[in-house]
N, C-alpha and C positions, 0 to 999 in steps of 0.2 A: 338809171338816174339821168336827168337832164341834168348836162355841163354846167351849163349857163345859170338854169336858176335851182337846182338841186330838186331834194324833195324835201317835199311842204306839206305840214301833216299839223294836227294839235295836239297838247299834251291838259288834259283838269291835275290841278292840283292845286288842294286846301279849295276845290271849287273855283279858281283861278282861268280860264284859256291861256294857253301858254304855246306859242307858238314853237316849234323846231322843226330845224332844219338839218336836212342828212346830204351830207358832202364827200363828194369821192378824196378821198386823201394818199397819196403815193406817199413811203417811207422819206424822211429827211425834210417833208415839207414844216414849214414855219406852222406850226397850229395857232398862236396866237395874233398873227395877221392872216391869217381866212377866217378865225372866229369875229374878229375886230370888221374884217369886209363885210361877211352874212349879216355883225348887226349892223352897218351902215344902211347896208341895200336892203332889209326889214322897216329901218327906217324911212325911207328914198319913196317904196313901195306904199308904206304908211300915207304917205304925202303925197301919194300920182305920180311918180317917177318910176315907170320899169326903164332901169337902165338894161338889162338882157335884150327886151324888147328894139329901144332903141339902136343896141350896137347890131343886132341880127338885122333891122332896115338899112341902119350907115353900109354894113357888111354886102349887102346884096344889092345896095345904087351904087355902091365903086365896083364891084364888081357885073353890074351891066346885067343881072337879073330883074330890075323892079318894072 
């Protein structure tokens, strides 16, 4: 599973496309701030914003790979 943007799969139901999303989850983490994140960044993506995207380019011109 990719960190960043997890996996991305669709779900029919009632004939509906329903997207989900599968996220690596360690014991004690907050679950309803990572489910509140995936639908922000569902949204973001909706609109043209991959923010993964963009932090992987920020990530690799500070660090003097681009």
């Amino acid at each position: 599973i990719d960190r960043l943007h997890g996996a991305r799969a669709t779900q029919t139901i009632l004939g509906v496309e329903i997207p989900e999303i599968t996220l690596p989850v360690a014991p004690g983490r907050n679950l309803a701030v990572l489910a509140e994140a995936a639908a922000r960044n569902h949204t973001l993506l909706l609109k043209g914003y991959d923010s993964a995207k963009l932090f992987m380019e920020r990530q690799a011109r500070f660090m003097g790979n681009s």
